[in-house]
DOTORVEX-17072 format. One record per residue (C-alpha): x, y, z. Coordinates in Angstrom, 3 decimals, padded with zeros to 6 digits. Layout:
N
X|Y|Z
...
***
This chain:
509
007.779|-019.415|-039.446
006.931|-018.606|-036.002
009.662|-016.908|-034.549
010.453|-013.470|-036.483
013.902|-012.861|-037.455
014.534|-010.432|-034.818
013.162|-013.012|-031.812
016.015|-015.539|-033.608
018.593|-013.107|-033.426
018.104|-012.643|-029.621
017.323|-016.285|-029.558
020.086|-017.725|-031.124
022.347|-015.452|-028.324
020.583|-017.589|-025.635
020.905|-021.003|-027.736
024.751|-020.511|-026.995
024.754|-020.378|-023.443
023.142|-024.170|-022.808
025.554|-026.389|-021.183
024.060|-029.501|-022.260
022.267|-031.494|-024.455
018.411|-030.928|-023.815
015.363|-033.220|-025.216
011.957|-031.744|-026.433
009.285|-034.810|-026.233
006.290|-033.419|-028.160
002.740|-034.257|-028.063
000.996|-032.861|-031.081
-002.030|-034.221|-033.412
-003.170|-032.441|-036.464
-004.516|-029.050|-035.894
-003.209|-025.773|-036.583
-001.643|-025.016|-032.876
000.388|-028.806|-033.122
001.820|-027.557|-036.524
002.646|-024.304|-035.201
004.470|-026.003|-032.022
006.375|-028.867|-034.535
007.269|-025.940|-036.676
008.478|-024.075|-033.369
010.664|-026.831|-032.079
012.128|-027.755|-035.586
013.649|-023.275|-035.808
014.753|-024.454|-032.458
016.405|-027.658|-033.383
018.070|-025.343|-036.344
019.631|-022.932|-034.386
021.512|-025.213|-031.361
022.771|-028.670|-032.494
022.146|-029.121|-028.463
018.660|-029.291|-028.964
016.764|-032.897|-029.955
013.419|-033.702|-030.464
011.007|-036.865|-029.946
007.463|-037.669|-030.170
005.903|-038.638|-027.244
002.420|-038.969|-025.648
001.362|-036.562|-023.142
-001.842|-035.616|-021.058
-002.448|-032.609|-023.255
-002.229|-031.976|-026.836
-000.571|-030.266|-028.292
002.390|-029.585|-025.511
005.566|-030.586|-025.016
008.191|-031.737|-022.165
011.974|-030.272|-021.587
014.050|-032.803|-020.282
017.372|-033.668|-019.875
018.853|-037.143|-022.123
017.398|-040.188|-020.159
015.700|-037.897|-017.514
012.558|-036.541|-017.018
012.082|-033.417|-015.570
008.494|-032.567|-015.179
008.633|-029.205|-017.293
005.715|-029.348|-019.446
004.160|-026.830|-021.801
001.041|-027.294|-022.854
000.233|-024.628|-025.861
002.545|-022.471|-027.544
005.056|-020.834|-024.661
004.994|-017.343|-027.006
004.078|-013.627|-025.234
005.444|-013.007|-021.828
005.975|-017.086|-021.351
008.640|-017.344|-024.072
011.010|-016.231|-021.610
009.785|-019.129|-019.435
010.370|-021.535|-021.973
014.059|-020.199|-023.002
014.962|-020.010|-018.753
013.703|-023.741|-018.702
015.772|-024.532|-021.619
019.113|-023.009|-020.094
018.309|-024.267|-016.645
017.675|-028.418|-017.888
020.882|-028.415|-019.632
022.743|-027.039|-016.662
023.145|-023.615|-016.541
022.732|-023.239|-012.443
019.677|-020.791|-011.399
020.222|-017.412|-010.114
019.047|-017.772|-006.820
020.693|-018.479|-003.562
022.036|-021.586|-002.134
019.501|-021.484|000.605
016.808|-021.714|-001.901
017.863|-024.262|-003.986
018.666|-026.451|-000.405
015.190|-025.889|000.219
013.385|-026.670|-002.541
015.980|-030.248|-002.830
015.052|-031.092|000.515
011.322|-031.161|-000.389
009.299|-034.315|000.487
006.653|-035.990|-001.101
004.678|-035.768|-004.156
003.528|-032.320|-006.056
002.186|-032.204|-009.281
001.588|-028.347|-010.380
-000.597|-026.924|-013.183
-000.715|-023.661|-013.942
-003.581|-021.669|-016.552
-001.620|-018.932|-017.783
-002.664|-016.266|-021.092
000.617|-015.182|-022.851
-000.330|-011.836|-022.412
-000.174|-011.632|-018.416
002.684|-010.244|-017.093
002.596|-011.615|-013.972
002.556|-015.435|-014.757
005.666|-015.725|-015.957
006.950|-015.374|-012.164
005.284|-018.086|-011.078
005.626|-020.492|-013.960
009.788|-020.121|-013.955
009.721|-020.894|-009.765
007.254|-023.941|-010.300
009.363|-024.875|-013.407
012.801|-024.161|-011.365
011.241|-026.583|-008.392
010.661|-029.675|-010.919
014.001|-028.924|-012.397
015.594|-029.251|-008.649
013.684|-031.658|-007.378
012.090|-034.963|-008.660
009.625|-035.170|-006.517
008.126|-032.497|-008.424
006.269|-031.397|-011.768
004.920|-028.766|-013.335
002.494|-027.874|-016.468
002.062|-024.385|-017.737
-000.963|-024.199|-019.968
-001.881|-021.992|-022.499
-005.630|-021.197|-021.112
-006.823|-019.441|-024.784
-005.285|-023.193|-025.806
-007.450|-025.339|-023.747
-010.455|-023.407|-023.277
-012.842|-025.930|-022.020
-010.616|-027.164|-019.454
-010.396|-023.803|-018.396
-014.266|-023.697|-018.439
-014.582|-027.270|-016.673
-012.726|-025.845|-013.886
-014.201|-022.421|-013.255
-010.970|-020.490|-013.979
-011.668|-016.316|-013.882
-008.421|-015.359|-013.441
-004.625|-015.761|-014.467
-002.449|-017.074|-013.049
-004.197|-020.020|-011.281
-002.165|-023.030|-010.102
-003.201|-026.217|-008.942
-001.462|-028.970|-006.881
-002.369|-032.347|-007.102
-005.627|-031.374|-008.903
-006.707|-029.271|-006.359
-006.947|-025.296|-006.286
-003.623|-024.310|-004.803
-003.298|-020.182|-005.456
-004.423|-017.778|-007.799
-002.651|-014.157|-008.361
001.453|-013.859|-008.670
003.115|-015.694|-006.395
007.162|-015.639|-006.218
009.094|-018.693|-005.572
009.219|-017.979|-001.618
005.651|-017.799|-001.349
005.284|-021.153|-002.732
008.202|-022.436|-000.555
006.220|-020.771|002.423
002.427|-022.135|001.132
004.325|-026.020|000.894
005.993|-025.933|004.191
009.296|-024.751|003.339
009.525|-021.136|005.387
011.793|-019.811|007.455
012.179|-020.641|011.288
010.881|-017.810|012.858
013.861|-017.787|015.345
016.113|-017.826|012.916
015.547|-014.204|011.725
014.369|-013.109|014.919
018.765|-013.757|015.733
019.685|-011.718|012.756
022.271|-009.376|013.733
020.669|-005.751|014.316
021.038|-003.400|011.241
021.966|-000.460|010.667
019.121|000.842|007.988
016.078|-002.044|007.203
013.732|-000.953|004.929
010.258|-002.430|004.695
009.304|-003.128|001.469
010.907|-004.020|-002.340
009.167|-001.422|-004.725
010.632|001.427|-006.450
011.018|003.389|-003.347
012.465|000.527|-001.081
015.187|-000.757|-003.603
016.416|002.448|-004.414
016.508|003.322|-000.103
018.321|-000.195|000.372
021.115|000.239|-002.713
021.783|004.124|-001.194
022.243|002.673|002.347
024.191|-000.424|000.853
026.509|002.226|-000.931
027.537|003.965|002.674
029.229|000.641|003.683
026.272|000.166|006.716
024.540|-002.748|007.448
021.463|-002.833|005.747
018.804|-005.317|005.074
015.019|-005.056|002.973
012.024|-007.104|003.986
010.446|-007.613|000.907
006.913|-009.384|-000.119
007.361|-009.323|-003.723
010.179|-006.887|-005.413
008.882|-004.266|-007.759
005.124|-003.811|-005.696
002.329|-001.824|-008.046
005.004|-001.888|-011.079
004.447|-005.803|-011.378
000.854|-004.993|-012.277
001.837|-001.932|-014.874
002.037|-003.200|-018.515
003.655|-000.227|-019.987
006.043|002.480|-018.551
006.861|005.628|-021.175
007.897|008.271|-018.676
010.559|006.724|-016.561
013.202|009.274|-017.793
016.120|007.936|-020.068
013.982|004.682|-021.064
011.971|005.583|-023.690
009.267|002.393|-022.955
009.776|-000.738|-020.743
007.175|-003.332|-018.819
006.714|-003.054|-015.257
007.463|-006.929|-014.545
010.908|-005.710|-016.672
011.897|-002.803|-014.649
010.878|-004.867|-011.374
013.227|-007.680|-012.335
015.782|-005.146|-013.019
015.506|-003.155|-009.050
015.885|-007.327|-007.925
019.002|-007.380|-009.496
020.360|-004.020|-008.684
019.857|-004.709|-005.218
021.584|-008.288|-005.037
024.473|-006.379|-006.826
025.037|-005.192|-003.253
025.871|-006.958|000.072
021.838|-006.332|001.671
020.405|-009.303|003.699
017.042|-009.639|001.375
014.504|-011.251|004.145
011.740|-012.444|001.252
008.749|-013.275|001.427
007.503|-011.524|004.601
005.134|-008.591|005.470
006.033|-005.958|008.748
002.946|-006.763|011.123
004.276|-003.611|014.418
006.432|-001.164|015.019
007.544|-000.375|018.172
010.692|002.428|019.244
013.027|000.948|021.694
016.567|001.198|022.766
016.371|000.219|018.854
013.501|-000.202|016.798
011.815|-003.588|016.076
009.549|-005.108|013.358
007.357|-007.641|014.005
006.575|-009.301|010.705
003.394|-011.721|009.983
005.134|-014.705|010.783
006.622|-013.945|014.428
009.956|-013.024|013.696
011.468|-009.739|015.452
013.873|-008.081|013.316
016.274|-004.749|015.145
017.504|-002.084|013.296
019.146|001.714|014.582
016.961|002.934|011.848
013.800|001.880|009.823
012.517|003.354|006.102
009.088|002.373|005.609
008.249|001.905|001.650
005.120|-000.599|001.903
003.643|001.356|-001.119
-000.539|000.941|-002.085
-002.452|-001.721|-003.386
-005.457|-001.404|-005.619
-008.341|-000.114|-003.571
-011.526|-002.586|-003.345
-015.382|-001.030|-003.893
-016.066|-002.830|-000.339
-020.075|-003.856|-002.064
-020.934|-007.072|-001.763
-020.374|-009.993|-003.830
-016.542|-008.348|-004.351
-014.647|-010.633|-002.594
-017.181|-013.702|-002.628
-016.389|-013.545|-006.290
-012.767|-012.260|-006.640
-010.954|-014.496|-008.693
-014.101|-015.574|-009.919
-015.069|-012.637|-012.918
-013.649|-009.885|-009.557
-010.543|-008.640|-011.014
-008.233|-005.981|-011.055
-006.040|-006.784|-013.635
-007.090|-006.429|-017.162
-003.607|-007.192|-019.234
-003.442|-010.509|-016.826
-007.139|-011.743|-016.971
-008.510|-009.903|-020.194
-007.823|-012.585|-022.509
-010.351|-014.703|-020.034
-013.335|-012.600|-021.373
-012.921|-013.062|-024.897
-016.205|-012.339|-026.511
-018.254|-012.143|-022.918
-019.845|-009.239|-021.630
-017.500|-007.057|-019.030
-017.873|-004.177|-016.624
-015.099|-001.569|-015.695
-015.555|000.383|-012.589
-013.988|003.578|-012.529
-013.477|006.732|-014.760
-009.923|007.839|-014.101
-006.996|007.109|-016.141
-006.717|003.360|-015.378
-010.435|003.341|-015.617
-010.394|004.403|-019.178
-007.627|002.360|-020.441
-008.738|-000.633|-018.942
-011.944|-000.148|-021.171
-010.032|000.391|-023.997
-008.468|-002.911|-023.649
-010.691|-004.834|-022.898
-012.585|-003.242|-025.600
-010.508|-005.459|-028.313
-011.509|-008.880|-026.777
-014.939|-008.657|-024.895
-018.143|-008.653|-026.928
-019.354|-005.467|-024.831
-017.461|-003.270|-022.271
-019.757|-001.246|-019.651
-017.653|001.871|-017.725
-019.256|003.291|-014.874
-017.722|006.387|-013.237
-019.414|007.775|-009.933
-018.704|011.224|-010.679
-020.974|013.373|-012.953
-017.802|013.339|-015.277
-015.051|011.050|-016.085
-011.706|011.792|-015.035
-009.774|010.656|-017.542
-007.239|012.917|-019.492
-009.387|014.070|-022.979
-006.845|011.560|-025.574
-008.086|009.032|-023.414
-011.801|009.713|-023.350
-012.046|010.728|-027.422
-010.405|007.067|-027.697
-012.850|005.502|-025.693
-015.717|007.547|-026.914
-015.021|005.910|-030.752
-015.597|002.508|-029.667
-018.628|000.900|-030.392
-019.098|-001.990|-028.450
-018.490|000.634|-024.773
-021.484|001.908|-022.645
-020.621|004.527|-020.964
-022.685|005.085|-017.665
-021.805|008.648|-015.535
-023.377|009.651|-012.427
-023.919|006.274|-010.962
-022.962|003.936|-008.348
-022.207|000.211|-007.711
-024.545|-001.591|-005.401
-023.496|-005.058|-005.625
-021.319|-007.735|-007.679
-024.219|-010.449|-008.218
-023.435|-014.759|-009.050
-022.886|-017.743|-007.075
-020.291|-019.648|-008.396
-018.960|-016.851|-011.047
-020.007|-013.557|-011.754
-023.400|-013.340|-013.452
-023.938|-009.130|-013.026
-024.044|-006.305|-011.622
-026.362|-003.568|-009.184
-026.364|000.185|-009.783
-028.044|002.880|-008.968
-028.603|005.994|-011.157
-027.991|008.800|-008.403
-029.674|011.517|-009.938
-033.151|009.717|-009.427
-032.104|006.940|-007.430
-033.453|004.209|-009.667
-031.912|000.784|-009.810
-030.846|-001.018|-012.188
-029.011|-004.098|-013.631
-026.759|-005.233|-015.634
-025.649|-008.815|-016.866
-022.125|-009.647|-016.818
-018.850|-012.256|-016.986
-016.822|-009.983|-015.653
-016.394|-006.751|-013.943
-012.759|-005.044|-013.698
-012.042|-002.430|-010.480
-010.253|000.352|-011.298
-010.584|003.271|-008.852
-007.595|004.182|-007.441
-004.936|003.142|-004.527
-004.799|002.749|-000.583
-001.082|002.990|001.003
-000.176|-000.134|002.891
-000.144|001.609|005.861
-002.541|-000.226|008.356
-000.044|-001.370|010.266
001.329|001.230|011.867
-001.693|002.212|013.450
-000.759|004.063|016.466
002.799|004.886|016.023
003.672|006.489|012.792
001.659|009.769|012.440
-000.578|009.631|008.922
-003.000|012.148|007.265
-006.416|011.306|006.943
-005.820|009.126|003.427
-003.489|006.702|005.576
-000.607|008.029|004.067
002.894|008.550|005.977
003.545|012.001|006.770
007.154|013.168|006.023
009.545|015.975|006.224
012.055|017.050|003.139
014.430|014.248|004.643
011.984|011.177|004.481
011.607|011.411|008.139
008.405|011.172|010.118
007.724|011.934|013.084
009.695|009.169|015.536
013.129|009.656|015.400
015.260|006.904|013.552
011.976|005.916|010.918
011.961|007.324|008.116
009.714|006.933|005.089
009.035|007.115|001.114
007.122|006.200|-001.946
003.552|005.797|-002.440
002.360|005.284|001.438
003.816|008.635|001.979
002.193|012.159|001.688
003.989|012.738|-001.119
002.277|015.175|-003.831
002.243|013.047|-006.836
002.594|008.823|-007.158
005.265|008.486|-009.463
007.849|005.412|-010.217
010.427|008.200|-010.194
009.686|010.430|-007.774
009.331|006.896|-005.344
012.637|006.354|-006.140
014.095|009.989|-005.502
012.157|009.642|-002.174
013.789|006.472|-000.737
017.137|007.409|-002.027
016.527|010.600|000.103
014.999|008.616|002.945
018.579|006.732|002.844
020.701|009.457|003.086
018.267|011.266|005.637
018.905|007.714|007.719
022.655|007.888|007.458
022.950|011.768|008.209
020.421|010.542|011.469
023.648|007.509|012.169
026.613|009.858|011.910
024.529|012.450|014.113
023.452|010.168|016.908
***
């Protein structure tokens, strides 16, 4: 049995809801991952009398296509779709027999309207929380358009492909056989990356607003559904909802959920916020600022956007050594990620930079799949909180180097090592490596606003007890703000203040 009684239960809930007859043309041979996919589509064939299956050739075994009777529709999975891409599979499953996506007109005009041929393949690991975004909008294109197709495959499935090709890093998609993106992408950055954006000109005539906030994480959903809730005209600019929570695998101290999974809670903010009538202008970064009779934002792409008042809630990304060989060989054994590209370094030698929380955990992970993990902490001492460090401390396959710092990331093609430098005497040393996983903290997204906004020293937004900074009508919250402690609730207390600090500024002026 693959499924467990439980995962049937939930299944069978979903099994209901297809509108139509669906085909599953498998491709299996005789080893132990075919049987477990035959055995995985006959439970399915059990449970909905809507579901058929047929053998069939593909380019992959084992793997299997989800089409509609007498029509293909370029969904492939190659491996077992189990882990975070079950969901994939059961979304392609409901959205092949009918069931209409939950995205807007626009979007599904766009993606019909598509020319030409694109064949997508994407090396996922089950246990990256960030692929599953990209393989439902590739699989959602090729359900909407026959021009294109789409693969997801299992990388821990097909590991010499995934060797052949160089692959350091989940999720990486190619088009037509040819590297196309690595990292999460949502279904508007592939839209924009294919030709399929926005005219400029046609946000620039937007309508001015009344509140715009700048950016979809915690902070910036809960500012947009507070503004939304006053009855004023308010619209988010948003590069990809959720922001640092996307990359979080577990969450145990948002208050009133006992556990969840940061891809889970971001889905969640997307869906509170369409609940509400807020222009979402996706996927585009704020490039300038500038206070006029009303303020505008520039964003990347050209397009001027006016609003009465702005809250900024750009957040922080992870911050980067800045050595060389970093981003030469991001993507590449470079990573920041270790529940997405972990699985990758199975058995190989890794490095984690870093000796704070994140630092430690990430060690601890990857501890359980790598042959050998290597922590190296700048500091005399690691930072970590003492559970964390007695955990890590047990482990017998982690070196733990103190007192030391990172000279350079060292390969050509891949990562092959790693510089260092004992600081105590200065010698230099090295170390060989697959893989070496960053983990030292966060820099607000703040860069833009050079010259207007006023920021502390860090880069972060400084703010009053209403959000506000220090032009009038801008207001600000989350983590590019000076706020004491980076939080997913105290983010969201902060823009929901920033909102009704930008209303009270309205009613006043």
């Amino acid at each position: 049995m693959v499924l467990d009684q439980e995962t049937k239960t939930q299944l069978k809930q979903y099994l209901e809801l297809l509108e139509g007859e669906v085909v599953l043309k498998v491709s299996a041979g005789e080893d132990d991952l075919s049987r477990k996919m035959l055995e995985l589509v006959k439970e399915l064939t059990e449970m909905s009398p809507k579901i058929k299956v047929d053998r069939t050739q593909l380019d992959r075994v084992p793997s299997f296509s989800v089409n509609r009777p007498g029509e293909e529709t370029g969904v492939v999975f190659a491996g077992l779709p189990l882990g975070h891409e079950f969901s994939s599979f059961i979304l392609a499953l409901l959205q092949v027999s009918g069931r209409p996506p939950k995205v807007n007109q626009s979007i599904v005009e766009r993606i019909k309207n598509i020319k030409g041929e694109y064949r997508f393949e994407t090396f996922v690991s089950l246990s990256c929380h960030n692929c599953p975004d990209v393989v439902q909008a590739l699989n959602l294109m090729s359900i909407l358009n026959p021009n294109i197709s789409h693969t997801m495959i299992d990388g821990a499935a097909f590991k010499e492909e995934v060797e052949r090709k160089n692959i350091m890093a989940v999720p990486t998609v190619f088009l037509n056989g040819e590297p196309f993106g690595s990292g999460r992408m949502s279904l508007e950055d592939i839209l924009a990356k294919i030709g399929g954006e926005v005219d400029p000109a046609e946000l620039s005539n937007k309508d001015p607003f009344d509140v715009l906030v700048i950016g979809g994480g915690p902070a910036g959903a809960s500012a947009a559904i507070y503004a939304a809730r006053k009855g004023i005209r308010t619209g988010i600019v948003v590069e990809r909802f959720g922001g640092q929570i996307l990359d979080t695998l577990t969450i145990e101290n948002f208050i009133g959920v006992k556990q969840t999974e940061g891809p889970k809670l971001a889905a969640r903010l997307e869906e509170h916020v369409k609940d509400y009538d807020i222009d979402i202008i996706q996927p585009y970064r704020a490039k300038r600022l500038e206070k006029k009779e009303l303020i505008e934002i520039e964003l990347e792409n050209g397009a001027v956007l006016k609003s009465k008042t702005v809250i900024i809630s750009t957040g922080a990304r992870w911050r980067e050594l800045g050595v060389p060989g970093e981003a030469e060989l991001k993507n590449k054994g470079v990573a920041y990620c270790p529940h997405c590209d972990g699985p990758l370094f199975e058995n190989k030698d890794v490095a984690v930079i870093g000796g704070g929380n994140s630092g430690v955990e990430a060690a601890i992970d990857l501890a359980g799949i790598a042959r050998h993990v290597t922590l190296l902490e700048f500091l005399p001492e690691l930072k970590a909180d003492a559970i964390l460090q007695e955990r890590l401390y047990s482990l017998d396959n982690v070196t733990v180097l103190k007192n030391v710092e990172t000279k350079s990331i060292n390969g050509t093609e891949r990562v092959q090592g790693l510089t260092y430098v004992e600081r105590d005497s200065g010698e230099e040393k090295e170390l060989k490596l697959d893989g070496v996983f960053i983990q030292i903290g966060l820099v607000p997204n703040t860069e833009w606003l050079e010259g207007t906004v006023e920021r502390n020293r860090f880069g972060e937004i400084i703010v009053d007890k209403y959000g506000a900074t220090n032009i009038p009508g801008v207001f600000a919250a989350g983590d590019c703000t000076d706020a004491a402690y980076k939080q997913i609730i105290i983010s969201m207390g902060s823009g929901a203040t920033a909102a009704l600090g930008a209303f009270d500024y309205l009613i006043r002026n």
